[in-house]
C-alpha angles and dihedrals in degrees: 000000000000129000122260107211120178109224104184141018133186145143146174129269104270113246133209114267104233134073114292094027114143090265099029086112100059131089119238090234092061094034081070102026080065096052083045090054095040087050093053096046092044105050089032094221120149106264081215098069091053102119095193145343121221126197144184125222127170099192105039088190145109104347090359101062140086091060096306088205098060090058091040089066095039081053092051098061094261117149119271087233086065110098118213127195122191111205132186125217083150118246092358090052089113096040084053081044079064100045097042086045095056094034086064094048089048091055097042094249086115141036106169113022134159116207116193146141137210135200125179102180092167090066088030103026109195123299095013084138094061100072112206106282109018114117110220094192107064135207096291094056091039093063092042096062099025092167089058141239122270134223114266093257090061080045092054092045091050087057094046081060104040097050087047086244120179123222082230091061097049096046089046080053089048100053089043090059088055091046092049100049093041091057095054094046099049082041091061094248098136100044089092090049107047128070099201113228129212093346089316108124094155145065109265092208116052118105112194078186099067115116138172089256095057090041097055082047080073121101118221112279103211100026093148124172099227101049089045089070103039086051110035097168086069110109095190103236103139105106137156097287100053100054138054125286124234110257153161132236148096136227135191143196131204115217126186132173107261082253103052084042089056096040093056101037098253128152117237107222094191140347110244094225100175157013144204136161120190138186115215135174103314082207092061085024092163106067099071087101086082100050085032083050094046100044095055091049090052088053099048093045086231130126133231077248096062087056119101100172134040125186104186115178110250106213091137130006086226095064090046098048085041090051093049093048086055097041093041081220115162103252087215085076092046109097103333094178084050125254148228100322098064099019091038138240102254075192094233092029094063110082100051085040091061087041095054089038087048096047090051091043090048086054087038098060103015100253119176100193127019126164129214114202121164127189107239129202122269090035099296129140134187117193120179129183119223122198122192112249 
């Protein structure tokens, strides 16, 4: 089986979700289409010798339908001869852009792939393809779980409960995810990353401000009546602040076999070395990143010790710090250039937006292994594993 080697990796800044946010103006499409533009000049490759591009989108409506990455590369400049697919495994569709991109070069299926994602949830705010009243589950799932599912936000609380996490705890993971991301930034760290857009060159969201004392000032964000009675273990201390905004941006890799890289003179950035997927309790639904975690570990033959870098996605402080307390993993390793919390999760964005930060970072600070692992709605979870060539 061949290598899968990521070549380049870019994005755009990460805007604020709502109407007037930095980005707010711009389509999804070309949202994409500019990552895609940005991938291909940097990395100087052919357009033409692209075999696919893959893309991950959460709410496929509205702007964001009709298989939005096939238009965003017709809106790049790609050739017309150049085929694009746009999936959904919820927030983790661009990091399975990734898997399903070096899977095929590893085949042979593919020499020369992008994998990539957008999300613009200011124009298509979340669950715009879920019209009042329809019901997405169905009877079968319905009598599996009679007592019902939950939003994410109840999720994230469960967990808060589950793993015995303070509000304290969340909120100091919060503020770390802000200082994090603000020194990096300010250090130049993102530059490398990052194709500016219409004049925006920064991360709309991240707040080297924030404190614990601003964050305890925050009011839960999913307190519901009639949650509240039916669990009653949950102490309420997901907010605003200790979860992940609401954003737009996109983000794109571009993966070749070790072969195609050397042939064309590209350098390879990291090796993708493995690969898992995992379901979990939908109830819980945001837990799957430890058996995910574990899983691609176990394949790889690799420990959380060999492991010198950790992007986990920051939706909320609680999976993260759950996640830590299961994997055992040093928290010093865990986004070091800051997360979600503080860059922001432009839902089908993300995955390919941890992957470019992770790749940089990897350079940045001489990492030989780092893995990548997102919680993923309906209880799903995709872990990978990257070596430095």
């Amino acid at each position: 089986m061949r290598d899968a080697v990521i070549v380049e990796a870019v994005r755009t800044p990460v805007g604020k979700g709502k109407p007037g946010g930095a980005l707010a103006h711009v389509h999804p499409v070309e949202l994409l289409a500019h990552t895609l533009r940005a991938l291909v000049e940097r990395s100087g490759v052919d357009p033409a010798l692209i075999d696919d591009v893959i893309g991950g989108t959460v709410d496929q409506v509205g702007e964001q339908a009709m298989n939005t990455t096939r238009y965003a590369a017709l809106s790049a400049g790609l050739p017309e001869s150049v085929p694009a697919t746009t999936v959904d495994r919820q927030c983790g569709s661009s990091q399975q852009a990734v898997h399903f991109a070096a899977q095929g070069v590893m085949a042979g299926a593919y020499d020369l792939v992008v994998a990539c994602g957008v999300e613009s949830m200011s124009r298509v705010p979340m669950w715009s393809n879920v019209p009042p009243g329809a019901d997405p589950f169905g009877p079968g799932v319905a009598s599996r779980y009679p007592e019902g599912l939950v939003p994410q936000g109840i999720s994230a609380e469960l967990i808060s409960a589950k793993w015995s996490l303070t509000r304290e705890q969340l909120d100091a993971f919060a503020v770390s995810s802000h200082h994090r991301a603000a020194a990096a930034r300010d250090a130049g760290l993102f530059d490398a990353e990052i194709a500016p857009l219409d004049g925006v060159g920064r991360d709309e969201c991240i707040r080297p401000g924030s404190t614990p004392e601003i964050l305890a000032g925050l009011k839960s964000a999913y307190y519901d009546e009639q949650f509240a009675e039916r669990f009653p273990q949950i102490e309420w201390n997901v907010t605003a602040g200790n979860a992940s905004p609401i954003n737009d941006g996109a983000s794109a890799v571009l993966i070749a076999s070790a072969e195609t890289a050397d042939r064309l003179g590209l350098r390879p950035l990291a090796r993708l070395a493995g690969f898992a997927v995992t379901g979990s309790d939908p109830l819980l639904m945001l837990t799957g990143v430890v058996p995910a975690t574990e899983k691609v570990l176990r394949r790889t033959g690799l420990s959380v010790a060999d492991i010198d870098l950790f992007e986990v996605n920051e939706a909320f402080a609680s999976v993260v710090l759950a996640w830590q307390q299961e994997t055992g993993a040093d928290l010093s390793k865990v986004n070091v250039h800051g997360g979600a919390i503080a860059i922001g999760h432009p839902l089908g964005a993300s995955g390919t937006r941890l992957t470019t930060t992770l790749v940089h970072a990897m350079r940045a600070r001489g990492a030989r292994y780092a893995l990548q692992t997102m919680c993923e709605a309906g209880g799903l979870a995709n872990a990978m594993i990257l070596e430095a060539v």
